[in-house]
Structures are given as structure tokens and as C-alpha cells.
C-alpha positions as CSV (number, residue, x, y, z in Angstrom):
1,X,0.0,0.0,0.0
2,X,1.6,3.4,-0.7
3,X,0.3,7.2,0.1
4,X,-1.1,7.3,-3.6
5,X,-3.6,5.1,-2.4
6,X,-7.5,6.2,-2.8
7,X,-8.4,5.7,1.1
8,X,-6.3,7.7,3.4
9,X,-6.2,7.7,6.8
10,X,-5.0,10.6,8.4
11,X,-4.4,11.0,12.2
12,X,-3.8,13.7,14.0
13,X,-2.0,14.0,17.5
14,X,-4.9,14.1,19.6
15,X,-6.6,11.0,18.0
16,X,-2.8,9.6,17.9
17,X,-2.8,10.0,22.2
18,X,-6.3,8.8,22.6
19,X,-5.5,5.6,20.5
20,X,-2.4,5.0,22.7
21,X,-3.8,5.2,25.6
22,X,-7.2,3.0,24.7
23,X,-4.2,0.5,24.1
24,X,-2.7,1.5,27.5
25,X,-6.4,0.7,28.8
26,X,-6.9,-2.9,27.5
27,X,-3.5,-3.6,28.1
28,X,-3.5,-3.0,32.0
29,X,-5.8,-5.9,31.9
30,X,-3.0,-8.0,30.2
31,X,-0.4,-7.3,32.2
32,X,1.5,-7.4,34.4
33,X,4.9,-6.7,32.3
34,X,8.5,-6.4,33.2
35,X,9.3,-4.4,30.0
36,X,8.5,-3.2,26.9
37,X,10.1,-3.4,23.6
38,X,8.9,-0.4,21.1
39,X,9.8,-1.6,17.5
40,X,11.7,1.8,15.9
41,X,11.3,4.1,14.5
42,X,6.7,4.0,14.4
43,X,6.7,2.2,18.1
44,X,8.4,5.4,19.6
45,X,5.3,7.3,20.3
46,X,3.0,4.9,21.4
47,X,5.4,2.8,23.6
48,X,6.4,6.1,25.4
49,X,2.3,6.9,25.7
50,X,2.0,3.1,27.0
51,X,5.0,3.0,29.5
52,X,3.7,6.2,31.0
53,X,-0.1,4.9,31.6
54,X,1.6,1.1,32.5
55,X,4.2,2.4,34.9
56,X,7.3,0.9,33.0
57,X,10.6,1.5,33.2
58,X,12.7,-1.1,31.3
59,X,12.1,0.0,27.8
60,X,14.2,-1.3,25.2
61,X,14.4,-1.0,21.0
62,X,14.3,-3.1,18.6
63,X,15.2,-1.4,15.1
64,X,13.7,-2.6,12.0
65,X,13.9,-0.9,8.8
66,X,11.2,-2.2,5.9
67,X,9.9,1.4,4.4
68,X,12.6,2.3,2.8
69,X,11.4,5.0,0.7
70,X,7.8,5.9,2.5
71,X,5.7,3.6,-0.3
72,X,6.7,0.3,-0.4
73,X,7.4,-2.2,2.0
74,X,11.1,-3.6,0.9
75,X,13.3,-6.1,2.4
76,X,13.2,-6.2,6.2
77,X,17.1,-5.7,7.8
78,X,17.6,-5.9,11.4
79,X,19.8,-2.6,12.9
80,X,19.5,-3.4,16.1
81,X,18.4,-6.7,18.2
82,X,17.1,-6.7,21.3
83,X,19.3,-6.4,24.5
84,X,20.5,-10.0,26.6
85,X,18.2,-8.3,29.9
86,X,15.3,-8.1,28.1
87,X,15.7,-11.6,25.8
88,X,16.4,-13.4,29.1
89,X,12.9,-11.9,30.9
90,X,10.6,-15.0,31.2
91,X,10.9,-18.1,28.8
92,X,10.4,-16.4,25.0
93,X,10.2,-13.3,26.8
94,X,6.8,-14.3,28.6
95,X,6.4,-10.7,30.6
96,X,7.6,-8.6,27.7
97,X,5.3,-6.6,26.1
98,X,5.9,-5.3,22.5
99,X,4.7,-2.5,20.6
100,X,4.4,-0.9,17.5
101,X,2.3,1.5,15.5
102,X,0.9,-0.7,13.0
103,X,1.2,-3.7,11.9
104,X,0.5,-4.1,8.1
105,X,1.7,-7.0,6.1
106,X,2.6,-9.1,9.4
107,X,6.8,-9.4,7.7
108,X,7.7,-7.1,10.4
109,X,5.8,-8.8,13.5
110,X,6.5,-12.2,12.7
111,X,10.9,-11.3,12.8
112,X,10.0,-9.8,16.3
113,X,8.1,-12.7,17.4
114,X,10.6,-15.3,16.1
115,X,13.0,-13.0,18.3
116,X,10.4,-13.0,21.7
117,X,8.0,-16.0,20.7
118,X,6.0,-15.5,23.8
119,X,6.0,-11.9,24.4
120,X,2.6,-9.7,23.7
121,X,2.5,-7.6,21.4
122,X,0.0,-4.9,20.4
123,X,-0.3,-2.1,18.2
124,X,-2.3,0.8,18.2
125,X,-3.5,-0.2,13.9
126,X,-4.0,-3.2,12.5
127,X,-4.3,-4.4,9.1
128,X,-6.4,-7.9,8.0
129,X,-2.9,-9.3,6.7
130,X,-1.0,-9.1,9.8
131,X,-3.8,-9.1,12.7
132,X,-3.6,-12.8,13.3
133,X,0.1,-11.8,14.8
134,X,-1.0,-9.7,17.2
135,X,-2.3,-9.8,20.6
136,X,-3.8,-6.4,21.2
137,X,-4.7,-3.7,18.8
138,X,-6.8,-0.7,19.1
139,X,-8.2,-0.1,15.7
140,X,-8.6,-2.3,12.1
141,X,-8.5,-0.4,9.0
142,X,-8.7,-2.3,5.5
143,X,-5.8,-4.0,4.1
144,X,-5.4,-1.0,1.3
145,X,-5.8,1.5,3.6
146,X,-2.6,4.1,3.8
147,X,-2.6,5.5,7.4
148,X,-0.5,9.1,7.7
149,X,0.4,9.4,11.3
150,X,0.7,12.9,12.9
151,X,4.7,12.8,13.0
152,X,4.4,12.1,8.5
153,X,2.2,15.4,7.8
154,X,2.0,19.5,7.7
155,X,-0.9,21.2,7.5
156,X,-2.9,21.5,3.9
157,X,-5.6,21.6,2.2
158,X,-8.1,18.9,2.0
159,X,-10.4,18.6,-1.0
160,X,-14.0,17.3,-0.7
161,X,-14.5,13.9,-1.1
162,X,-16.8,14.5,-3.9
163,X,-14.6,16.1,-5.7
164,X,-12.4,12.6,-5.6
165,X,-10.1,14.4,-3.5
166,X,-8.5,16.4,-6.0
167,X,-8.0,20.3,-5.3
């Protein structure tokens, strides 16, 4: 899915918070955890919103890159695992919780849960295609669905749907 994409799903900072911490909400009923592992660089925001509402204080990264150009998901490369203190919590890091922003295809989900097998992991979005990898989510949008997150836009102009969007 790239931004070109006919349905757009913009979201701005206050719906961003309010989604983060509705996932804060259903995951205090999860929990307890010993950490968190935010999957860089789209897990930033909402694992700082989450360890803040959860009270937790061993937060770790886990950097993935797979947009390599903003549009299209491209081969997945690992730039930074995930620290021996965290790996070693629980067995397959049972206590751990991980999060990112979305999950879309599932490619990037499925290296971190081959990494912490029995961790929980949650995202704020989820996508049909990679839903079955996660535990807890907040909010499904269609498979071809581009979502613009508040830290990807400016302000601009809108056109009215009816006018299919165009200016």
C-alpha cells in the first residue's frame, strides 16, 4: 500500500494519544509486564504513551527498517536486536510486552516474534494481513488502507471527497 492510495487515513495528534492510551487501557488488563520493547522508529510514540499509563521503566528498541522509501514495504534488515536483559525476561520473553504503530503486512511482526515468541505484542492499527500476529490492537482499517500518522504530515488543504479528492 503506498500514500497514492484512494483511502487515506489521516491521524492527528490528539486521535494519535487517545489511541495510545485505549491500548494503554486494554493492556493493563494483560499485564502485568517487566518491559516493553517499542519496534523503531513507528513504536516510539505509542510505547512512550503506554510505559507512562503502565508504569514501566525497562524500555528497550528493537530497530527494524522495511519502508525504505515511505511507499513500499522492501526487504526487512535488522539494525538493532534486542538487548541479553530483556531476551532473558521470562521463557520467549513471557512478561515482555511489544509495541508498535501498526502492523500491516505481518513481515515485520513475525521477525520480532521469532526473536520473543511468547511476548505480547499490540499495536495501536492493525491491518487484515497481519492481525492474526498480534495480541492487542486498538483499531482495524482495510488491508489497502494508507494510514498518515501525525509525525508524517503538515498542515494542507483537504479537497471534498466529492470532488475525488483532488484540489
Amino acid at each position: 500500500m503506498s500514500p497514492s492510495s484512494p483511502k487515506a487515513f489521516p491521524v492527528s495528534w490528539d486521535q494519535f494519544h487517545r489511541d495510545a492510551r485505549a491500548l494503554a487501557w486494554r493492556l493493563a488488563e494483560a499485564g502485568p509486564f517487566k518491559a516493553l520493547v517499542c519496534i523503531t522508529r513507528g513504536g516510539l510514540v505509542p510505547a512512550a504513551i503506554v510505559a507512562r499509563e503502565l508504569e514501566l521503566r525497562l524500555i528497550e528498541t528493537v530497530c527494524i527498517a522495511s519502508y525504505h522509501d515511505y511507499t513500499s514495504q522492501g526487504e526487512l534488515t535488522v539494525l538493532k536486536g534486542i538487548t541479553d536483559a530483556v531476551m532473558s525476561i521470562g521463557e520467549g520473553g513471557k512478561g515482555v510486552l511489544v509495541i508498535d504503530d501498526l502492523v500491516d503486512t505481518g513481515k515485520t511482526a513475525r521477525v520480532v516474534r521469532d526473536m520473543l515468541p511468547n511476548a505480547h505484542f499490540a499495536t495501536v492499527y492493525a491491518k487484515p494481513a497481519g492481525r492474526p500476529l498480534v495480541d492487542t490492537f486498538v483499531t482495524e482499517v482495510s488491508q489497502d488502507t494508507w494510514i498518515f500518522f501525525p509525525w508524517d504530515l503538515g498542515l494542507s488543504f483537504q479537497a471534498p471527497i466529492a470532488d475525488g479528492g483532488k484540489g
